[in-house]
C-alpha angles and dihedrals in degrees: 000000000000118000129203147190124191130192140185128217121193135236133251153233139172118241090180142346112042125147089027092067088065077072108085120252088021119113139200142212111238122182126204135227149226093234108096144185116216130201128192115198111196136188110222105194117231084313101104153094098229148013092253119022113186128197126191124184115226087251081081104029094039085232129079125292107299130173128229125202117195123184118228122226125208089279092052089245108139138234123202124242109176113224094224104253090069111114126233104266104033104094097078088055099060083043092107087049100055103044085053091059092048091053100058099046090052092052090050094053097054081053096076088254116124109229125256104245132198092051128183109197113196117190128187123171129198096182099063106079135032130167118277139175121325087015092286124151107250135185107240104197101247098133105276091157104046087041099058092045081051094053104038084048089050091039093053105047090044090062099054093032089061091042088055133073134237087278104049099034122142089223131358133204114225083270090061085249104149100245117180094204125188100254092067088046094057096043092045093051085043099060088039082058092056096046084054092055085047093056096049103276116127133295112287117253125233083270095238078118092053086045100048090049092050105042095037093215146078110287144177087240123187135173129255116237107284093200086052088051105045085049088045092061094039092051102040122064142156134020113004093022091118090035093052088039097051090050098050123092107240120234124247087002112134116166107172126168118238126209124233122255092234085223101049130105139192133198126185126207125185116231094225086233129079118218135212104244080192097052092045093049096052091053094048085040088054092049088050095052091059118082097240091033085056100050096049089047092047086049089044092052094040085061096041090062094053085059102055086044091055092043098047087052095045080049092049084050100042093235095144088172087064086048093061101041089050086056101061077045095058079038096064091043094059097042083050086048087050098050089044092050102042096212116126097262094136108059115187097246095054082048083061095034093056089039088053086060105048085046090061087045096261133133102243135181142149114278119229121344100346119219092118119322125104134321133195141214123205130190148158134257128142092197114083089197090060097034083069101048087045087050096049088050090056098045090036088053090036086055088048088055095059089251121124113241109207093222093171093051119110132188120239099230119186116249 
């Protein structure tokens, strides 16, 4: 009889913060969302073509559904075998997928928890896509990557934490009981981010994605150390690595929940356009290389900081008014960063996007990298009633502008 387990991680998006916490010792604030990605792991039985079978829904590979099945070595590393309807392309793409697999069976396995083989892996995401111009399907930058690696990691250990008994757990509460916490999720889809760079996928981020994604709330986030952790993967090998890397406190890591203004909104307003995080990141990497680009990244971040530290206080002390000031504040840092940099950060239509805002009375500013992508106003109001009202002007004058309000988007707060 086969047996499953499926779980969801949330997008994401920055309320302030973003491009600094690339500096290291500088947070953030990230929000989560109520898009998710969900992953179901499930144990076949001896019915089936290949150790790991993993499906992925065109919502993540941008094709219809395929199937991947990957062979397991005595490690439990994988190695891909294509089913033949996969098109050219699309391996790079499940990628995330399948080194968090691959993650969590490995860390099982050090565990002491054999792992469930056969394993079928199906993943679906409803943060990947929204409609755009012209009616196209566009990526809105919420996180879709770092949210499936989060829920096939989750996915994955659940099923074999809930197959396994007090002594061979993969985690245990202080009752023995086998937990499978956030924390371990985020480590573990971390380090599965870090073995797909190494085999050729893209830069890791700063990780607030992966922790967004993991926590489901707002949260301070701020990023590990990324030299510790690049010394951390070259000196340990073999058999405990994810074990001793998962119990370690991380250098430099900080993931806090904040509290909600009660007061405080947040709308959120896709740009139409998706941008390229990678491609963004090389321009503003080659700025910072230079003398004078490195200086006014290292005063842009400073301030930055000032900021977050500011925000997160006004946030402790439910002064959404301060929150929203503080946010034309971080606005005006990241259009000067643009402008300094001259890489396109500012679209126009953010631009627009951001204006619109500030012409309803709401703080408003790009989310995340810029480039394209979503923004967000917030502003305060203690009347629901009000809030509303407040809420249908700003979609109603972003949709005048030719932009895409997400009306049925809603911020994870911490409660």
């Amino acid at each position: 009889m086969s047996r499953s387990v499926s779980a969801r991680a949330a997008g994401k998006l920055m309320l302030v913060g973003e491009w600094a916490v690339l500096e290291p010792g500088t947070p953030c604030v990230v929000l989560a969302v109520d898009r998710y990605c969900r992953a179901e792991a499930v144990a076949c039985g001896l019915c089936a073509d290949a150790d790991v079978t993993l499906e992925l829904d065109a919502a993540v590979v941008g094709v219809p559904e395929v199937c991947l099945t990957r062979t397991a070595r005595a490690d439990h590393s994988l190695t891909f075998v294509p089913a033949p309807e996969v098109l050219p392309g699309t391996l790079r793409k499940s990628d995330t997928a399948a080194c968090a697999v691959e993650a969590a069976l490995r860390f099982a396995l050090e565990r002491g928890v054999q792992p469930l083989l056969p394993l079928r892996v199906r993943v679906a995401s409803g943060i990947s896509t929204v409609g755009g111009v012209a009616g196209c399907q566009c990526k809105p930058g919420l996180g879709s990557s770092a949210a499936v690696s989060v829920a096939v990691v989750a996915a994955v250990l659940s099923l074999h934490c809930c197959t396994c008994g007090a002594q061979e757990a993969l985690a245990c509460d202080h009752a023995g009981t086998c937990v499978v916490t956030p924390m371990l999720v985020y480590k573990l889809a971390v380090i599965a981010q870090q073995w797909q760079w190494q085999k050729g996928g893209p830069i890791p981020s700063s990780g607030f994605d992966i922790a967004a994604a993991a926590y489901a709330h707002t949260l301070l986030y701020q990023r590990y150390d990324m030299r510790w952790m690049a010394a951390q993967l070259d000196a340990l090998s073999g058999p405990g690595v994810l074990t001793a890397l998962t119990q370690q406190n991380w250098p430099g890591f900080v993931a806090t929940p904040l509290p909600r203004p009660q007061s405080l909104h947040v709308a959120v307003c896709f740009s139409g356009e998706s941008a390229s995080s990678s491609d963004l990141v090389g321009r503003v990497n080659a700025f910072r290389a230079t003398a004078e680009g490195g200086a006014a990244f290292r005063e842009f971040a400073t301030r930055t900081r000032a900021v977050v530290e500011r925000v997160v206080a006004a946030m402790t002390a439910c002064d959404a008014a301060a929150v929203c000031a503080l946010l034309r504040e971080a606005d005006a840092l990241l259009r000067g960063l643009a402008a300094a940099s001259g890489a396109p950060l500012l679209t126009p239509a953010l631009r627009a996007l951001a204006d619109g805002a500030a012409a309803c009375g709401a703080a408003g500013k790009w989310s995340g990298a810029g480039g394209g992508d979503c923004g967000i106003a917030a502003y305060c109001e203690g009347n629901p009633a009000a809030a509303e009202q407040l809420r249908r002007l700003l979609d109603a004058h972003w949709a005048s502008l030719g932009l895409f309000p997400l009306s049925d988007l809603n911020i994870r707060w911490h409660s």
